[in-house]
Structure formats: structure tokens, C-alpha cells
C-alpha positions as MATLAB code, in Angstrom:
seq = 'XXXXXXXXXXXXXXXXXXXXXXXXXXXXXXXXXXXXXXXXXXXXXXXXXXXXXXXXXXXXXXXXXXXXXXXXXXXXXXXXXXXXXXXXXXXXXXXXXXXXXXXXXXXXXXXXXXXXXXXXXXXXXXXXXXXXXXXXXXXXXXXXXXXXXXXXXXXXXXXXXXXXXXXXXXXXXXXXXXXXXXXXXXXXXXXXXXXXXXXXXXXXXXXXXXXXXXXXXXXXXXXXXXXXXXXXXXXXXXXXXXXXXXXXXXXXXXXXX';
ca = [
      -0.024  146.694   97.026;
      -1.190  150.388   95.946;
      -2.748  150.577   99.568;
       0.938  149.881  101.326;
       2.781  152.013   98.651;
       0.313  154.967   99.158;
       0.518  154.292  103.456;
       4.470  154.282  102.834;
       4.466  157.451  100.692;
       1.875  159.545  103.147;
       4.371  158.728  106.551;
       7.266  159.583  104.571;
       5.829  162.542  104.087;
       4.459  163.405  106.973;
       7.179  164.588  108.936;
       8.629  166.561  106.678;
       5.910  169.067  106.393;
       5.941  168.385  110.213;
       9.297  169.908  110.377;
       9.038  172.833  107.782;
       6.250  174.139  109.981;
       8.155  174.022  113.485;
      11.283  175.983  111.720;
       8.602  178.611  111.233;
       6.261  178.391  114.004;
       7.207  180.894  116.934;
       5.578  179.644  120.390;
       1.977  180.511  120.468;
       1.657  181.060  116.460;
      -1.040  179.977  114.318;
       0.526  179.321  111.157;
      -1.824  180.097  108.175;
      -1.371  179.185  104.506;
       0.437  181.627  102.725;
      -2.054  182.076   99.477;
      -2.104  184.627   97.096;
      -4.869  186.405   97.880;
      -7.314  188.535   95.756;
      -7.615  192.537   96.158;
     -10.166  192.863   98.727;
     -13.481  194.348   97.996;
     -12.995  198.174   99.771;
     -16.990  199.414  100.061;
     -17.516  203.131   99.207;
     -16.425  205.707  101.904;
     -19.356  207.884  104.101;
     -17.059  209.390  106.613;
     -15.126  212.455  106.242;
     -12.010  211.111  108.321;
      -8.709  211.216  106.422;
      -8.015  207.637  105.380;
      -4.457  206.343  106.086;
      -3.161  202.979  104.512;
      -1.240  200.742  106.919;
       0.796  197.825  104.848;
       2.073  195.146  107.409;
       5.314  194.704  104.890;
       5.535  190.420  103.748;
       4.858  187.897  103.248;
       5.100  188.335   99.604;
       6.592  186.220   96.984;
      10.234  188.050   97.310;
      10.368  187.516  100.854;
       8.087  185.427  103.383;
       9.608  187.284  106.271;
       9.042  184.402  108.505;
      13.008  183.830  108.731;
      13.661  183.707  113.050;
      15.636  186.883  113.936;
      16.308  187.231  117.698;
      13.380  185.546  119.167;
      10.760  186.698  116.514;
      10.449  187.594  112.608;
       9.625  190.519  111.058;
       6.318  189.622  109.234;
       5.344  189.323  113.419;
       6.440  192.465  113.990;
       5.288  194.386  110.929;
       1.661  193.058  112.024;
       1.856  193.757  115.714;
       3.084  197.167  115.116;
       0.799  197.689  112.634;
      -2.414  197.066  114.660;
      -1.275  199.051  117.313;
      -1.050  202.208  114.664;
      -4.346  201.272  113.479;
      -5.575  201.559  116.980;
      -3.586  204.957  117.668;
      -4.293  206.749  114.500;
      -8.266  206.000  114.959;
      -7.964  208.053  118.230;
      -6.181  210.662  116.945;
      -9.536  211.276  114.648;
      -7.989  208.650  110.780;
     -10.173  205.495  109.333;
      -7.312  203.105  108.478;
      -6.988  200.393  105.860;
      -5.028  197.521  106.582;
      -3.242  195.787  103.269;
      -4.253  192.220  104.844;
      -6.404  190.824  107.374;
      -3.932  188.559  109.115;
      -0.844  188.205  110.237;
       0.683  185.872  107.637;
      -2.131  186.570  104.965;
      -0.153  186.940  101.231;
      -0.397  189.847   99.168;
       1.865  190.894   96.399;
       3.717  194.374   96.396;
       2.144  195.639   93.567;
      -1.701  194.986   94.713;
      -0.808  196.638   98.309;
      -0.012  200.020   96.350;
      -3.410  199.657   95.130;
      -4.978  198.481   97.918;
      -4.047  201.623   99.216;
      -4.751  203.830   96.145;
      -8.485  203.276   97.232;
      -9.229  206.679   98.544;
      -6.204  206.760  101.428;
      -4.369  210.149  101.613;
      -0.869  208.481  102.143;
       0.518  204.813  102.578;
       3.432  203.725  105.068;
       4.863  200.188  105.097;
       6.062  198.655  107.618;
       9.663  196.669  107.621;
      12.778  196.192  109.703;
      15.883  196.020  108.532;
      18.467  192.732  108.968;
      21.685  195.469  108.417;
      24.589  196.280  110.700;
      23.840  199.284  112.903;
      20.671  200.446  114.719;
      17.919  202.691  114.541;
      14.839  203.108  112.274;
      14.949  204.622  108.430;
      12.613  206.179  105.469;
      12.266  205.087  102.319;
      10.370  207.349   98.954;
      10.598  207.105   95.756;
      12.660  209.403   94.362;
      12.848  208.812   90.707;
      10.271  206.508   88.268;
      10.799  202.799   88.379;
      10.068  200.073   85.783;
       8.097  196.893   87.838;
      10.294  193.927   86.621;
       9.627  190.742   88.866;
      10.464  187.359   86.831;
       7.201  186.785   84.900;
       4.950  188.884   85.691;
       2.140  190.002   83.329;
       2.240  194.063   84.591;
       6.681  193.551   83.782;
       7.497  197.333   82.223;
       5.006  199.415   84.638;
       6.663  202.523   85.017;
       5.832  204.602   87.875;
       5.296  206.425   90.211;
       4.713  210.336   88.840;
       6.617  213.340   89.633;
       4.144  214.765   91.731;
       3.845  211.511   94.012;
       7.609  211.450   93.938;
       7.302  214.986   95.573;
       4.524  214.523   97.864;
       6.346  210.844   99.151;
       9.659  213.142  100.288;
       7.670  215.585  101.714;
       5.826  212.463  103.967;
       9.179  211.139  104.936;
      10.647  214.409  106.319;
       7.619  215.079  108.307;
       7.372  211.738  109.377;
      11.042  211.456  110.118;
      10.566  214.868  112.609;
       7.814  212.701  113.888;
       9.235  210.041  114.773;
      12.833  211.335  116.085;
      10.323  213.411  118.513;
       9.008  210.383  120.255;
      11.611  207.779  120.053;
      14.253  210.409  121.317;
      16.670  208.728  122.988;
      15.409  205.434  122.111;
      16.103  204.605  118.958;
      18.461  206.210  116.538;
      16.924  208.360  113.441;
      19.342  206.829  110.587;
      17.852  209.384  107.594;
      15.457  209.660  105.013;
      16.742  208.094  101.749;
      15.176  207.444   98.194;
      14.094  203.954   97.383;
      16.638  204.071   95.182;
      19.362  203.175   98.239;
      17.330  199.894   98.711;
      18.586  196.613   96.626;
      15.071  196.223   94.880;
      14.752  200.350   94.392;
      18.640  199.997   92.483;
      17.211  197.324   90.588;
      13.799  198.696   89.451;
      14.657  202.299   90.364;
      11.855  202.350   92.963;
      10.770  200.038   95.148;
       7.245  197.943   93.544;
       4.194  199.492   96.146;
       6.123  202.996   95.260;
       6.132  202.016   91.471;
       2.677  200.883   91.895;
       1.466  204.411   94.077;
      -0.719  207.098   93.248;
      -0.798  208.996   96.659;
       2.673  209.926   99.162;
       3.888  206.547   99.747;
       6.553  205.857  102.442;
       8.311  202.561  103.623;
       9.561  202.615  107.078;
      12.392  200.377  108.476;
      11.190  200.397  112.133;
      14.426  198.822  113.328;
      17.163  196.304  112.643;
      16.168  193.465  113.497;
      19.477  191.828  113.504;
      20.621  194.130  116.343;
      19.790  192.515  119.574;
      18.365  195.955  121.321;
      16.829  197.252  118.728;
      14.764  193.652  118.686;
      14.306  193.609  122.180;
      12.994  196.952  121.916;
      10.136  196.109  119.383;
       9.367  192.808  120.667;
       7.993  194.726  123.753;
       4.320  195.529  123.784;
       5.599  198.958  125.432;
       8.373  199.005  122.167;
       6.051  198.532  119.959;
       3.632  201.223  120.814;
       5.723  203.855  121.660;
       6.707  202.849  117.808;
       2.920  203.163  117.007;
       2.858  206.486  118.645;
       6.070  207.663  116.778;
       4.097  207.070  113.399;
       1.410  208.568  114.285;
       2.847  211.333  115.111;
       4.644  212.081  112.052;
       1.043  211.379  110.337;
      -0.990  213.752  112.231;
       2.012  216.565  111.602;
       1.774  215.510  107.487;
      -1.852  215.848  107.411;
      -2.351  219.038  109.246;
       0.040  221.002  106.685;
];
């Protein structure tokens, strides 16, 4: 009888799990277990190239990002886009550290800050935005927040410091020039605002990898992904390196201050 219950119970639920995965499956995706992950080990640096951190934004425990939006989702995007800067900035002369090693790999908010506070000379996440209009915007901190994320053990953080504050603004301008260069007549440049415009930033008073930051720190909402161009235009490999160009761009003009 506890054979046949347990054989019951196990094709009940069966499908189900079945089903959760298809809603979030995209045609030709590997799905992967989203796990908190630990901090990877980062070994000590021997080359003299600037370092620039690369965070794929989600999944994280606020948001998975695998919600469909026009034919993709943005954790997709923030990956693909991502490698392809990783690729670009390594010609133009950059190491880069990635925040995660695959697409779908979980890392909180907090541990990508110091992921990247591991010898990198600036950060910039990557995001898209699910707002009315069109267009790409920056994100700094521009005042210190207090981390406050249900029960977390690090609740009442404060950060980040003036300086990085300072240094973050002066990362979005340049990278805002940057970008408006190369995606000139593309996309629209929507502004540079403080993280304090953004629901969490309002909340916290800066968003958690800028409370969390030690070095210029800079969150980029490539597009919206809600508009049906601007998702057309980053689901295309050609969209999504001109993108990776457009960063770049703005990074190599930062550094060379």
C-alpha cells in the first residue's frame, strides 16, 4: 500500500514541475538550478590590465528575471550582452570578471558588489527595464543606503562612501557620452539618474551592489524590454553587440581620464 501511495504521489507530481519548467524554458535553453551560490574563489592578479567587473543583473532572490518579455527575458539578455562586453573590452587591452559563470547561475546583490570589489577599477550591471518608453538609462548611487532585505544577517549596512558616490556619477556621465556616441540614432539616451529614482534605491536609498561597492559602480538599463523595438533590437546578435561596443566605449573614455 506505501508502494501505490508513493507511485500515486510521484505522477502527481510529475507534471507539475513538468510545467513550471516549460513556462520558463525559451526554445533551445538549458535550464539550470537556480542555487545560491558561494563567492567564488578570485586567484591573485599578475597582469597589469585594468580589471573591469561585468554583473549579468538576476537571477537573485528579488527577481529571477526569467519572466517571458517579447520573445526572451532579461536574465537572457543581461548574459548575452554581457559576454559579448567581456569579449570587446579584452580587445580593447581590460581583464574582466564576470559576477557568475552561467547564464541562470544565482548570486545575491550584495555578494556581486563584492565580487567585484576584488581588485576591479569600476563595476557596471547589466538590466533592462519593463517601463513605458524606450531607450537605455544610468543608474549611481547618489546618497548612502541602509541594506534592508527581509532577514538578512548584513540588514543595517550602510553604504556606499562619499567618494564612491562621486567617482559612480562621474562613470555614468562618461559612460552615458559613450554610449549616446555609438547607439546614435538607435536607441534613445533617457539620462543619468541616482539610484535613488529606482523603487529599491527609494526604499534603501541606494540600490544593494551600490550599497555594497567600494569602487565607481554603475547599473545600466540597456533597454525596455517591454517595448517591442527596443527588444527586437537586443535580441539581435548585431543589437546586442553594437550594445557591447556602446559600453565599452564609455569604459575605455572613463579609464583614460
Amino acid at each position: 500500500m506505501k508502494r501505490f501511495l508513493f507511485t500515486v504521489l510521484t505522477a502527481l507530481a510529475l507534471p507539475s514541475l513538468a510545467g513550471a519548467a516549460a513556462l520558463e524554458q525559451l526554445p533551445g535553453e538549458t535550464v539550470l538550478a537556480s542555487i545560491p551560490a558561494p563567492i567564488p574563489a578570485i586567484p591573485a592578479r599578475q597582469s597589469a590590465r585594468p580589471l573591469v567587473c561585468v554583473d549579468p543583473g538576476h537571477p537573485n532572490t528579488f527577481n529571477d528575471g526569467f519572466a517571458p518579455v517579447n520573445g526572451t527575458n532579461e536574465t537572457r539578455i543581461n548574459w548575452q550582452v554581457a559576454l559579448r562586453l567581456e569579449s570587446v573590452l579584452k580587445e580593447k587591452g581590460f581583464d574582466v570578471l564576470l559576477t557568475r559563470q552561467a547564464e541562470r547561475e544565482f548570486v545575491e546583490n550584495k555578494d556581486r558588489a563584492r565580487i567585484c570589489n576584488n581588485g576591479a577599477v569600476l563595476a557596471v550591471h547589466l538590466h533592462c527595464e519593463s517601463t513605458p518608453g524606450t531607450g537605455f538609462a544610468l543608474y549611481y548611487p547618489d546618497r548612502q543606503g541602509t541594506h534592508d532585505y527581509k532577514d538578512d544577517p548584513e540588514n543595517g549596512f550602510k553604504g556606499p562612501s562619499v567618494q564612491v558616490q562621486e567617482t559612480s556619477r562621474a562613470l555614468a556621465m562618461v559612460l552615458a557620452n559613450g554610449m549616446s556616441g555609438t547607439l546614435s540614432g538607435v536607441l534613445k539616451n533617457k539620462g543619468v539618474y541616482g539610484d535613488s529614482r529606482t523603487a529599491v534605491g527609494s526604499s534603501q536609498g541606494a540600490l544593494t551592489f551600490s550599497i555594497f561597492s567600494n569602487i565607481p559602480t554603475v547599473t545600466i538599463e540597456m533597454v525596455v524590454l517591454t517595448n517591442k523595438k527596443d527588444a527586437a533590437f537586443i535580441k539581435a546578435e548585431a543589437g546586442q553587440q553594437q550594445m557591447a561596443q556602446a559600453i565599452a566605449a564609455g569604459i575605455v573614455s572613463y579609464t583614460a581620464r
